[in-house]
C-alpha positions as protocol buffer text, in pm:
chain_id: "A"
residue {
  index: 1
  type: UNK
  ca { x: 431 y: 1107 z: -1793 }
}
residue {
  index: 2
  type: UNK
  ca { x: 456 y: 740 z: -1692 }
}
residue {
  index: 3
  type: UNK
  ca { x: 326 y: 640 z: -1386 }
}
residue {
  index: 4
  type: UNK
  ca { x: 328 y: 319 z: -1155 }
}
residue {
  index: 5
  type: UNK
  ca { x: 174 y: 185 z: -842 }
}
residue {
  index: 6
  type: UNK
  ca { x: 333 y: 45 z: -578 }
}
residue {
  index: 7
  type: UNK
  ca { x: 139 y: -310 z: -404 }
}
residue {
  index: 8
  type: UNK
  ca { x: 246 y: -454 z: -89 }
}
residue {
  index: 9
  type: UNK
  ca { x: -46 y: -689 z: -49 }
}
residue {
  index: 10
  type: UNK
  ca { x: -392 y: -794 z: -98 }
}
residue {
  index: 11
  type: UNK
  ca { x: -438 y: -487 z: -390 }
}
residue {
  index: 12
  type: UNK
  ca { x: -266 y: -774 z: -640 }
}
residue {
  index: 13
  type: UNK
  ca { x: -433 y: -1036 z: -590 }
}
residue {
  index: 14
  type: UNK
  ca { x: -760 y: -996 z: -397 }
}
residue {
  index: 15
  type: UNK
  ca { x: -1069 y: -1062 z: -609 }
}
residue {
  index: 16
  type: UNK
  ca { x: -1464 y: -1121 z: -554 }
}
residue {
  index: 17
  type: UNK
  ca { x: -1391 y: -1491 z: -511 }
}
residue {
  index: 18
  type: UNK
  ca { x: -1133 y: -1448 z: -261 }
}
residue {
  index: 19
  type: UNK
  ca { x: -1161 y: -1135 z: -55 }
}
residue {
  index: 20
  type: UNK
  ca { x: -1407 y: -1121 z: 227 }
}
residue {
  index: 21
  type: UNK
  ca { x: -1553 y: -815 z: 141 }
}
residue {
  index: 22
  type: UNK
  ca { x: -1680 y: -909 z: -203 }
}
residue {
  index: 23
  type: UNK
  ca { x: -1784 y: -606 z: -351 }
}
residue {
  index: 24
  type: UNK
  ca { x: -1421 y: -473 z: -260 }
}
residue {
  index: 25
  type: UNK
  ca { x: -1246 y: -744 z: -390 }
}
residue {
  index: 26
  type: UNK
  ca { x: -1467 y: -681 z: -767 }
}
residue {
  index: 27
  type: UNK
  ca { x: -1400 y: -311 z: -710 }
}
residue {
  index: 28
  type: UNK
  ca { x: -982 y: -434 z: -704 }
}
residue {
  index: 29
  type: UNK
  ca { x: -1016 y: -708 z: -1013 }
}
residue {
  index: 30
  type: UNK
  ca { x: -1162 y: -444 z: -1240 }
}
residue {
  index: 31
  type: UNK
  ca { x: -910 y: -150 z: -1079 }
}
residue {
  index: 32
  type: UNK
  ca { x: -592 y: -390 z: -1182 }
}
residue {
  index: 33
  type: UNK
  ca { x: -698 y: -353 z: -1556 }
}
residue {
  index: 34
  type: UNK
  ca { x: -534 y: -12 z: -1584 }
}
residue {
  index: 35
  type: UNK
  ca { x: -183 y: -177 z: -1494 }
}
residue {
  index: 36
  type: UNK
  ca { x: 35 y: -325 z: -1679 }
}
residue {
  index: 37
  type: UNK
  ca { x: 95 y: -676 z: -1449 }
}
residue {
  index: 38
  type: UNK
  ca { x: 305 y: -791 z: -1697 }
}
residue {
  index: 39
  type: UNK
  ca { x: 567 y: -548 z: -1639 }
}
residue {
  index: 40
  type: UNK
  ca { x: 545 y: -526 z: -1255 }
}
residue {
  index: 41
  type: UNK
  ca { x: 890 y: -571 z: -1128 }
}
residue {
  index: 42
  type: UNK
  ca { x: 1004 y: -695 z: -793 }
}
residue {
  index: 43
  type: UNK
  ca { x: 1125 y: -392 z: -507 }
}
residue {
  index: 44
  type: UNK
  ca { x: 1281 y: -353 z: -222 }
}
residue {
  index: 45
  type: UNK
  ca { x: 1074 y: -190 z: 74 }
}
residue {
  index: 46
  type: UNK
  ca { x: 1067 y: -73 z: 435 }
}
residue {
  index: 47
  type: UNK
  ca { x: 746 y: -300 z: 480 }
}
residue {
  index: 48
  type: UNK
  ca { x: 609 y: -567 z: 757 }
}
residue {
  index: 49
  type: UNK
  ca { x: 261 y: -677 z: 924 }
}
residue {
  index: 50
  type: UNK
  ca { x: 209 y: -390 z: 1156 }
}
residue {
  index: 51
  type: UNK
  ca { x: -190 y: -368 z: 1131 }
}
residue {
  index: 52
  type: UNK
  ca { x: -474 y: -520 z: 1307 }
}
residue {
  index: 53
  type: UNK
  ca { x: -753 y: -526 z: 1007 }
}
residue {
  index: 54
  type: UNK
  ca { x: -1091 y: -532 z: 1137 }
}
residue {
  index: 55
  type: UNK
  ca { x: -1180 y: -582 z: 762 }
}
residue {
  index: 56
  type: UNK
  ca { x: -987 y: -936 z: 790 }
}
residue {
  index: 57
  type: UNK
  ca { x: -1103 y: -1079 z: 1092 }
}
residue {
  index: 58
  type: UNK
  ca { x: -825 y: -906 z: 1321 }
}
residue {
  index: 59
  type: UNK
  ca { x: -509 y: -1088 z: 1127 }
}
residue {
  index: 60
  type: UNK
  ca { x: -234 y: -815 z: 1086 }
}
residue {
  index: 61
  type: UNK
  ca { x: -167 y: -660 z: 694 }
}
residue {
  index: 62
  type: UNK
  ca { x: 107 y: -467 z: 565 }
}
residue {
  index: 63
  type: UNK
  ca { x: 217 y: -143 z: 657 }
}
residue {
  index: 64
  type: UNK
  ca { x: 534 y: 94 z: 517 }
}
residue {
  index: 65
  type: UNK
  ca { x: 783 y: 90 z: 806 }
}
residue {
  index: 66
  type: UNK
  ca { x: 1090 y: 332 z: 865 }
}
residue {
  index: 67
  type: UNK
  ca { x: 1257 y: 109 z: 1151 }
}
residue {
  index: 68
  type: UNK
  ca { x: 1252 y: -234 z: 1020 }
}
residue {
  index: 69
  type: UNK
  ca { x: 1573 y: -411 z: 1018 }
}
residue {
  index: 70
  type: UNK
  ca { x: 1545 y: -554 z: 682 }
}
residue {
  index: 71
  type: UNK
  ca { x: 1382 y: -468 z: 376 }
}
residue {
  index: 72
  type: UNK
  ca { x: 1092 y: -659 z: 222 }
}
residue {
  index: 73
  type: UNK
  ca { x: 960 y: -735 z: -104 }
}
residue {
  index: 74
  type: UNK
  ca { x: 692 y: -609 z: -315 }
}
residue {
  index: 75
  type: UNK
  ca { x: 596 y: -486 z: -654 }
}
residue {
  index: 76
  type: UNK
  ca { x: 650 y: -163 z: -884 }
}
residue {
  index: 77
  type: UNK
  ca { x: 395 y: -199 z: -1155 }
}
residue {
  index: 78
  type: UNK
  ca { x: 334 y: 59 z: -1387 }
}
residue {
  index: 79
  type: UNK
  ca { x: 15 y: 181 z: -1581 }
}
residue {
  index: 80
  type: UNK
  ca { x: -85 y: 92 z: -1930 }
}
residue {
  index: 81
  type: UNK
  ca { x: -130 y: 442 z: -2015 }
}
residue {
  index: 82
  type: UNK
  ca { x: 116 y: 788 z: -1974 }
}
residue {
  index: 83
  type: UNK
  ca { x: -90 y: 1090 z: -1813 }
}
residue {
  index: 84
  type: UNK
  ca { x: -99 y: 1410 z: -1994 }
}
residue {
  index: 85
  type: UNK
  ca { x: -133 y: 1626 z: -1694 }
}
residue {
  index: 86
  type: UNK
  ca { x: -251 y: 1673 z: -1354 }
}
residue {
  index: 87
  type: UNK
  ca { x: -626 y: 1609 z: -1395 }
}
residue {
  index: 88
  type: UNK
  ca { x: -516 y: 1264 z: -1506 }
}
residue {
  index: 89
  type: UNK
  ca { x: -262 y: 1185 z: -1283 }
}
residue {
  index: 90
  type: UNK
  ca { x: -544 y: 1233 z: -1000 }
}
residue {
  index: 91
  type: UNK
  ca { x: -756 y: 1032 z: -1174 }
}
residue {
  index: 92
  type: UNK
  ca { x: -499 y: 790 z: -1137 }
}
residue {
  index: 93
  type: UNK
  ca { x: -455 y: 819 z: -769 }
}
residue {
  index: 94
  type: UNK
  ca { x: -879 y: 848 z: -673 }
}
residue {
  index: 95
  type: UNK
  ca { x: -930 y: 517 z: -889 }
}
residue {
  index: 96
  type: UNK
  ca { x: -638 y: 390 z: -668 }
}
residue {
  index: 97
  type: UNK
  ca { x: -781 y: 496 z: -343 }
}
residue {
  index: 98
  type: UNK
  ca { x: -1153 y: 356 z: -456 }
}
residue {
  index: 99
  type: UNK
  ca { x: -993 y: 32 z: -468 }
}
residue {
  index: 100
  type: UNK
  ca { x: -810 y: 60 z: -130 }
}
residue {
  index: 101
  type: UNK
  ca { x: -1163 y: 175 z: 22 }
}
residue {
  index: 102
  type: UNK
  ca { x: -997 y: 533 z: 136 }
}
residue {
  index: 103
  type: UNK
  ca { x: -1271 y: 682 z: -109 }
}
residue {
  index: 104
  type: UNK
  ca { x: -1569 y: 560 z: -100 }
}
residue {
  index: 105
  type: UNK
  ca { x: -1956 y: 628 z: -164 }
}
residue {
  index: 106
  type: UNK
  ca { x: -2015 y: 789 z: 167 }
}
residue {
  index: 107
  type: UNK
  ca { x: -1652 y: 983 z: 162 }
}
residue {
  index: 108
  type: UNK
  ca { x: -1611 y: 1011 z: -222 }
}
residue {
  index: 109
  type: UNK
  ca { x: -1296 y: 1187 z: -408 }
}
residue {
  index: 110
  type: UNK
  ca { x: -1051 y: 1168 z: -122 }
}
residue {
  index: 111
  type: UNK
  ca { x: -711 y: 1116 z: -133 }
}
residue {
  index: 112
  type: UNK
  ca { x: -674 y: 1044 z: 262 }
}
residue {
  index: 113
  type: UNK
  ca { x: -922 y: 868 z: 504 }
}
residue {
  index: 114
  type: UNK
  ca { x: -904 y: 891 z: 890 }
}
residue {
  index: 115
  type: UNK
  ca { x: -647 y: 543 z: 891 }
}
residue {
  index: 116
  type: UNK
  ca { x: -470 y: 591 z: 563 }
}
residue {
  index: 117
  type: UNK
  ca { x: -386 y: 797 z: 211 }
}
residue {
  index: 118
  type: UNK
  ca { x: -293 y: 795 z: -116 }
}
residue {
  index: 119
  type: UNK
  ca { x: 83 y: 900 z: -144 }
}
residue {
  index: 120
  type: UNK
  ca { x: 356 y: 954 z: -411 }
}
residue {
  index: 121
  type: UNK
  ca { x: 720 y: 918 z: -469 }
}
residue {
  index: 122
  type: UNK
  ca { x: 865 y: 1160 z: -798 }
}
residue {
  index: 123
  type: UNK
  ca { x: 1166 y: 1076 z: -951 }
}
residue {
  index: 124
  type: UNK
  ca { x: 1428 y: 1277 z: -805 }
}
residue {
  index: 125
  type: UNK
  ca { x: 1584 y: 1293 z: -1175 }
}
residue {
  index: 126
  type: UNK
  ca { x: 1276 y: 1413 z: -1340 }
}
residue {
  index: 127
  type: UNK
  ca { x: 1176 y: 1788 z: -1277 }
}
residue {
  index: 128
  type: UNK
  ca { x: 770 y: 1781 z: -1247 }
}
residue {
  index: 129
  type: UNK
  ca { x: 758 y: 2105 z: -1034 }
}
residue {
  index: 130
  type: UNK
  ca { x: 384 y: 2133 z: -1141 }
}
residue {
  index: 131
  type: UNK
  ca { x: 320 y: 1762 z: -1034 }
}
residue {
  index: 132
  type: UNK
  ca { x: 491 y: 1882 z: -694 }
}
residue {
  index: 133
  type: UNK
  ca { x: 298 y: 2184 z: -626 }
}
residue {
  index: 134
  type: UNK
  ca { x: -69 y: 2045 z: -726 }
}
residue {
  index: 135
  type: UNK
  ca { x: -2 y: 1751 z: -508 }
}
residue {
  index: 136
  type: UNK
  ca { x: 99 y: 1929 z: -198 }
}
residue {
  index: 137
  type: UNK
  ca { x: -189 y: 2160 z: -230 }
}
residue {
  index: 138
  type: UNK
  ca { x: -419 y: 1849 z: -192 }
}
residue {
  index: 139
  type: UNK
  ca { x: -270 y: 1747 z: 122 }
}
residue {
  index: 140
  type: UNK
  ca { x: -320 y: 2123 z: 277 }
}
residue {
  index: 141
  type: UNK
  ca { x: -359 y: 2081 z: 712 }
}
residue {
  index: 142
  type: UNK
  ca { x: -277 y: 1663 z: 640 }
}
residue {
  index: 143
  type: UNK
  ca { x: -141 y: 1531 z: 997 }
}
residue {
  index: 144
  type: UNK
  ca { x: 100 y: 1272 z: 931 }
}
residue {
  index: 145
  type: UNK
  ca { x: 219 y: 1179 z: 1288 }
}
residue {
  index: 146
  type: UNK
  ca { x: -22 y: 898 z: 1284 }
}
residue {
  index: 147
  type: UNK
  ca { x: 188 y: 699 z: 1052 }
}
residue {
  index: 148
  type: UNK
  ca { x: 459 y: 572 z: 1235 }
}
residue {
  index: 149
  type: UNK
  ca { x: 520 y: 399 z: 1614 }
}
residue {
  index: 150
  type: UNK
  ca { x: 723 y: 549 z: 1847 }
}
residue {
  index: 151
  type: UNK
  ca { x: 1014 y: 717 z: 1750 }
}
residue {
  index: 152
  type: UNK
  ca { x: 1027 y: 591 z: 1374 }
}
residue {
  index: 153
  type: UNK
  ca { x: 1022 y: 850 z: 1090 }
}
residue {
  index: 154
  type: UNK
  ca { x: 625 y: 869 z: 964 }
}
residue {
  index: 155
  type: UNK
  ca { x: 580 y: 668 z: 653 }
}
residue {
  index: 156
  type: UNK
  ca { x: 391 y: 936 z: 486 }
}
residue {
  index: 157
  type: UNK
  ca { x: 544 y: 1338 z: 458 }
}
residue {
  index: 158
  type: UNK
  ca { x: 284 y: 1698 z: 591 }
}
residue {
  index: 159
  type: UNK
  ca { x: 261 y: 1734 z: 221 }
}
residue {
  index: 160
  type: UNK
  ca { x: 154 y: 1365 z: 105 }
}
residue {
  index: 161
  type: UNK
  ca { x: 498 y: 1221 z: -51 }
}
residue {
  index: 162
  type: UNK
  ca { x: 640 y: 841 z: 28 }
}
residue {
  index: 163
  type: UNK
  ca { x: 896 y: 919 z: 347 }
}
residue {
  index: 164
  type: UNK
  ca { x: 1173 y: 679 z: 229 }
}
residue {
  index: 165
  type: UNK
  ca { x: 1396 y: 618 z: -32 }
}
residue {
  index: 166
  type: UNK
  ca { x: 1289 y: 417 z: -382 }
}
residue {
  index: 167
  type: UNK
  ca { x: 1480 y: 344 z: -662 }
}
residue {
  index: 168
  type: UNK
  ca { x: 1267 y: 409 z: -941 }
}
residue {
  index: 169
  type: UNK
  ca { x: 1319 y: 264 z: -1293 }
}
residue {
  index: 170
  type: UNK
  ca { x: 1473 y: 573 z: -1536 }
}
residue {
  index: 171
  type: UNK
  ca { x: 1145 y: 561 z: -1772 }
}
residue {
  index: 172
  type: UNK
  ca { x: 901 y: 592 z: -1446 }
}
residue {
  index: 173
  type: UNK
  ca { x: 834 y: 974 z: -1343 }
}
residue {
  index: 174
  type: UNK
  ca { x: 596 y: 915 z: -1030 }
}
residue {
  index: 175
  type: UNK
  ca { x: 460 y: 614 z: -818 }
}
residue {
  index: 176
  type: UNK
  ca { x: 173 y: 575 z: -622 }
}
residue {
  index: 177
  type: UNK
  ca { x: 140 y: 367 z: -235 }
}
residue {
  index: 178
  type: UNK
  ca { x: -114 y: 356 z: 16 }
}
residue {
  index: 179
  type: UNK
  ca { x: 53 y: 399 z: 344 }
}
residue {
  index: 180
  type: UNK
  ca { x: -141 y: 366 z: 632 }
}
residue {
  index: 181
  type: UNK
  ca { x: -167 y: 439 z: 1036 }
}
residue {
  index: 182
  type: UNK
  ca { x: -29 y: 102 z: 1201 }
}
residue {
  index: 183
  type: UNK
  ca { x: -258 y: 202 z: 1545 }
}
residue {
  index: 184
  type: UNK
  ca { x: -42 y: 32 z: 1782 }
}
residue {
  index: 185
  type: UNK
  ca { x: 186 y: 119 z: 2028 }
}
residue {
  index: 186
  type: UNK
  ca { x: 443 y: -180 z: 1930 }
}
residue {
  index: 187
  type: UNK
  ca { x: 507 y: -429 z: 1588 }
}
residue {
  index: 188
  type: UNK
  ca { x: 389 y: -756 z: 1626 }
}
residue {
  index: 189
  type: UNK
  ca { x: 613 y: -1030 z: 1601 }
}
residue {
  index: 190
  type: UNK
  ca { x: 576 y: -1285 z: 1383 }
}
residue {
  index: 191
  type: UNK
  ca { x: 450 y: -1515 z: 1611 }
}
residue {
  index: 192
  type: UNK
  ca { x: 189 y: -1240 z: 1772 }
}
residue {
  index: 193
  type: UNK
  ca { x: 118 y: -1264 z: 1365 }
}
residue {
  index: 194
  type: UNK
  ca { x: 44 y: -1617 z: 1343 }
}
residue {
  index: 195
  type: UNK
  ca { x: -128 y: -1589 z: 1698 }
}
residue {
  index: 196
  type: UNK
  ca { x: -402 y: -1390 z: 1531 }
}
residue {
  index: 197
  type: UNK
  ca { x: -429 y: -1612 z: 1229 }
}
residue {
  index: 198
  type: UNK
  ca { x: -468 y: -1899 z: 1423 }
}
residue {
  index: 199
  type: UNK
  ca { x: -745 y: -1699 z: 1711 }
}
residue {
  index: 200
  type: UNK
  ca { x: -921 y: -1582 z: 1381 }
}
residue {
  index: 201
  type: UNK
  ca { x: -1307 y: -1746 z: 1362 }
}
residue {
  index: 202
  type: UNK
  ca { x: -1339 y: -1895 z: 1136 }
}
residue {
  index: 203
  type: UNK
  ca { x: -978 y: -1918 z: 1022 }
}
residue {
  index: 204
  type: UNK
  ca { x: -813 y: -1622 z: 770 }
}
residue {
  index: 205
  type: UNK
  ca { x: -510 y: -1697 z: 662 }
}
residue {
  index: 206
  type: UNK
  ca { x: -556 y: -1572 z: 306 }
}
residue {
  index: 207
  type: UNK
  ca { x: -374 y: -1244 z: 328 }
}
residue {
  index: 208
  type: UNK
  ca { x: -81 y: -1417 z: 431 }
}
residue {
  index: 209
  type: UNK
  ca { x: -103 y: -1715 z: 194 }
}
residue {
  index: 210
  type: UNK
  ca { x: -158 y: -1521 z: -100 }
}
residue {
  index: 211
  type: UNK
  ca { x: 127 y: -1235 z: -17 }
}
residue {
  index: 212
  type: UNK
  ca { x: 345 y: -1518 z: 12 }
}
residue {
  index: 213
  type: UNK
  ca { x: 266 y: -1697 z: -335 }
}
residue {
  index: 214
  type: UNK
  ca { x: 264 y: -1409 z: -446 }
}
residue {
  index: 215
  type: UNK
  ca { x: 626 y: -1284 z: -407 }
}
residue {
  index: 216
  type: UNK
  ca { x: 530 y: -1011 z: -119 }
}
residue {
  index: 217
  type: UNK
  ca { x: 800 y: -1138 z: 145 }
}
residue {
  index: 218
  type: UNK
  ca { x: 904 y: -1014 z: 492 }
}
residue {
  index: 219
  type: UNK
  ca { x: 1184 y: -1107 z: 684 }
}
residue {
  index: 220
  type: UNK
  ca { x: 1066 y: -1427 z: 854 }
}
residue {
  index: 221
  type: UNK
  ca { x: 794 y: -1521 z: 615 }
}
residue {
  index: 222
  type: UNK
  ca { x: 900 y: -1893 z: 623 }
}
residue {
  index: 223
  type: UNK
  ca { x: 859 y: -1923 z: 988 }
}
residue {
  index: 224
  type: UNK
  ca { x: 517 y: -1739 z: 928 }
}
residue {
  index: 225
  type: UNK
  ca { x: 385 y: -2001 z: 712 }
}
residue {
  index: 226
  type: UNK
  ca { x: 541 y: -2299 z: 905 }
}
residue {
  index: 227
  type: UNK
  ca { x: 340 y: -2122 z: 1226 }
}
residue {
  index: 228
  type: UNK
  ca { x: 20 y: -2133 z: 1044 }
}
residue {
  index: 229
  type: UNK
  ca { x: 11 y: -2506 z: 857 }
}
């Protein structure tokens, strides 16, 4: 079975040199060497900054959102190597949530943390009933209300699948993305976004920068930058 991830920020490009935490941003670097980043291709996403990040001096990151107005961009990159089975296929998703800091030394082989989880999206044409099954059974009692402000659809289903639509590739069969709980009671605008860059001490504007160089776009993203120079 081929499998893919899907990044919507600092999980591309966030390394020990770069990232604030640096052990994380090693723990990332050596993570991105099971995908194939040569074959990532560009997506269309219900995504925007909807997170304060204590992690990044209180600048907003990305979160999966079912009421924005316009989709965003981001990437579908898949793994060097097919999966045999289940067993692997987890595999897949704990390395994934060791790099996203959902599992971790103290909280080890976890698929979902108090803020945020390890999802997947299965290609409706493909039928992985046994992929469907073993996956729901590790999100047994998950809350998912969390995920989502107000009256928006959660980003995240009860049994631990992406809650909107993506248009896989034919030759993917599943797709990993860590959505997580936005914690507010409203979305930032962009300039409440550029607000907190600016209020940051000292400065962190990386996330932002680096999304944006990138290719991980919001609607926007040009007045974002211009806000921030």
């Amino acid at each position: 079975m081929k499998g893919a991830v899907i990044i919507i920020g600092s999980l591309l490009w966030e390394n020990e040199e770069n990232s604030l935490n640096k052990e994380q941003g090693l723990i990332r670097a050596e993570w991105r060497k099971y995908l194939d980043l040569e074959r990532k291709v560009s997506i269309d996403l219900p995504i925007r900054y909807g997170r304060k990040s204590s992690s990044k001096r209180c600048t907003y990151t990305m979160v999966f959102s079912n009421s924005v107005e316009k989709l965003g961009q981001a990437y579908l990159v898949p793994y060097k190597k097919d999966s045999k089975n289940f067993a692997e296929i987890r595999k897949q998703a704990i390395q994934l949530s060791i790099a996203e800091g959902i599992s971790t030394k103290k909280y080890p082989n976890r698929l979902k943390a108090s803020w945020g989880a390890v999802a997947v999206f299965i290609n409706k044409k493909k039928d992985l009933t046994e992929l469907k099954e073993n996956w729901k059974n590790e999100f047994q009692n998950f809350k998912n209300d969390g995920y989502r402000i107000g009256s928006e659809k959660p980003s995240i289903t009860k049994q631990g699948k992406l809650n909107f639509q993506i248009n896989l590739p034919d030759d993917i069969d599943y797709v990993f993305a860590t959505p997580v709980k936005p914690e507010l009671t409203e979305y930032p605008t962009i300039e409440r976004v550029a607000e907190a860059i600016i209020e940051s001490k000292p400065t962190y504007d990386t996330y932002v920068k680096e999304n944006y160089s990138n290719g991980i776009r919001v609607s926007s993203d040009e007045r974002l930058i211009e806000l921030i120079k």
